[in-house]
N, C-alpha and C positions, 0 to 999 in steps of 0.2 A: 087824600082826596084828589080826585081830578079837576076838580076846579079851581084847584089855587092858580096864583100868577105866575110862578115859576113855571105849570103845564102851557102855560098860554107863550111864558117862553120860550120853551125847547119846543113847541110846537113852531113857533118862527123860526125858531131855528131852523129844524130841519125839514121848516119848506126851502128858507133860504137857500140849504144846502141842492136840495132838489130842484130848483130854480135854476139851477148855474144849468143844469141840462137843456133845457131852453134859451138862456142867454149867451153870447158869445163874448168874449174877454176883449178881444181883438178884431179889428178890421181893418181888411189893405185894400190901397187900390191896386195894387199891381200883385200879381201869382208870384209869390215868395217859396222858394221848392221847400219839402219838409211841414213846416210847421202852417204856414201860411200859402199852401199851393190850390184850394178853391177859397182864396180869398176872406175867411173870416176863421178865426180862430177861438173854439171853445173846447170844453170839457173832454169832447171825442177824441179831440186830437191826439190825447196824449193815455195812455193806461194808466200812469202814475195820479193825473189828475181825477180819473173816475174815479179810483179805488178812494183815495180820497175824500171824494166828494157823496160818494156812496157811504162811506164809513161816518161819514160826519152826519149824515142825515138818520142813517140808522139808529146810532149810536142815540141821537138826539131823542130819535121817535121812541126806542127802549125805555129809553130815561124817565117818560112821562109815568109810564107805568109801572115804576121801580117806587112808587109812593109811601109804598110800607117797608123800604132799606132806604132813608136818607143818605147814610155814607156812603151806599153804594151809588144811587143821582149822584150825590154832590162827585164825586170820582165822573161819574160818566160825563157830566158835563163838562168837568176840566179836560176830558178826553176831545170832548167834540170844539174847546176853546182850541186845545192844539192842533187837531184839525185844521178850524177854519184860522191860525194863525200860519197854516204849513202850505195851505192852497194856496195864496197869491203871493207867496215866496217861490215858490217851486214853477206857477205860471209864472214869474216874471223872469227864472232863472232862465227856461227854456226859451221864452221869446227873447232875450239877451242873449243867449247862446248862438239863438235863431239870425238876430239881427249883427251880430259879430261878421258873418260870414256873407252878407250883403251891402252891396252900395246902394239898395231902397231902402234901409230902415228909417226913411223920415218920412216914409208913404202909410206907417203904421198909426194908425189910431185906436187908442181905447175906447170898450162902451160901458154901459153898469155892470157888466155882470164881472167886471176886477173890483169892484165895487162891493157887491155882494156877500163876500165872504166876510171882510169888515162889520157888514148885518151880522151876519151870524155872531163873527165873535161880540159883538156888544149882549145879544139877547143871550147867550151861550154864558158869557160874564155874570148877567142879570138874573138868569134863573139860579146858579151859584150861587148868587149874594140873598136870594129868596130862601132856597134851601136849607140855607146855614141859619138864617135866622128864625126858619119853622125848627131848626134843629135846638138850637139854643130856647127859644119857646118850651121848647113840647122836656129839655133836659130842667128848665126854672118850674115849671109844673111839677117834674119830681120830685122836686127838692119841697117843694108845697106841703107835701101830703105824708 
């Protein structure tokens, strides 16, 4: 069914994920060349991070409709935890990378959306831990009958 809690999960989820396209991870004050050269650092900057952040949200939005294969949600969701557990590793590795090879890296400020993926992985977790227990439910009913 589509209205359980689990779809209302991975439904946050992967707005979350889709979200980050609108919010920017990073902000400088100063044109940092590379990763930070019009001054605010999101999603676009990098390919690695779209593909990403596109696959987590996807991944998320399949899931909800995957309601009559549980193990296969409960896999997608683990898919879309590693996702948003791989997103602000990989932004933080590139703006570290980034900021190595500068004498402004203390001009850099973070905003929500390094934040954001964090969201994800909780509600990403949470639809998991929903899944497995309609899972476990619906296998104590077999045993029922």
């Amino acid at each position: 069914m589509i209205q359980r809690i689990q779809s209302i999960f991975l439904l946050l989820s992967g707005g979350s994920f889709f979200g980050l396209f609108a919010v920017p991870f990073a902000t400088s004050e100063v044109a940092i060349p590379q990763l930070l050269a019009d001054m605010v650092y999101n999603v676009q900057d990098s390919p690695i991070l779209m593909v990403l952040c596109a696959l987590g949200g996807v991944v998320s939005l399949v899931a909800i409709f995957l309601f009559n294969n549980r193990e296969l949600q409960i896999k997608l969701s683990y898919m879309a935890t590693i996702f948003a557990f791989l997103l602000p590793l990989v932004a933080f590795l590139l703006i570290y990378n980034e900021r190595t090879f500068t004498t402004q890296a203390d001009s850099i400020d973070d905003q929500f959306g390094l934040y954001m993926p964090f969201i994800s992985l909780i509600f990403s977790i949470l639809a998991a831990r929903f899944i497995r227990k309609d899972e476990n439910t619906v296998k104590s009913m077999d045993r029922l009958r």
